[in-house]
N, C-alpha and C positions, 0 to 999 in steps of 0.2 A: 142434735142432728140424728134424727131416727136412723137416715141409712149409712151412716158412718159404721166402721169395723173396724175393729185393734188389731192385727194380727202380730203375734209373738215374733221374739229374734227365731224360733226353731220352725214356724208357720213359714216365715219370711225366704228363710234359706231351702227349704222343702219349693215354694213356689219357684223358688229362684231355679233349681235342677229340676223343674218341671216346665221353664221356658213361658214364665209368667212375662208379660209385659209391663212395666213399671213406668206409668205417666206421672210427670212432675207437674203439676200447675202452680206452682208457687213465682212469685216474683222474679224478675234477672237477679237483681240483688241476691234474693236468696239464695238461687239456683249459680250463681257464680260462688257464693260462698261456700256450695259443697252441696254433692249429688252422690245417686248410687250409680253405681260403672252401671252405664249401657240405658240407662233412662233414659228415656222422652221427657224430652222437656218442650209445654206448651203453653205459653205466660196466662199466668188468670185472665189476661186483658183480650185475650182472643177466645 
C-alpha cells in the first residue's frame, strides 16, 4: 500500500497535543477489543 504511513509512538503523541483526529475503521470485533481514547470509530463495512 503506497499511501500507507508508519507513524512512531513519539509522531503519535506530538499529533495527539496537536488535536489530530484519529479514525478507526477496523471491525466491531476489533474496535471493541480496544481503541485509543477519543477515536472514531467507523466499521470498514460502511
Amino acid at each position: 500500500m503506497p499511501n500507507v504511513v508508519n507513524v512512531s509512538p513519539t509522531e503519535t503523541h506530538q499529533m495527539i497535543r496537536a488535536r489530530a483526529m484519529f479514525l478507526d475503521v477496523r471491525d466491531q470485533n476489533e474496535w471493541d477489543a480496544g481503541h485509543a481514547t477519543d477515536a472514531v470509530f467507523i466499521p470498514l463495512e460502511e
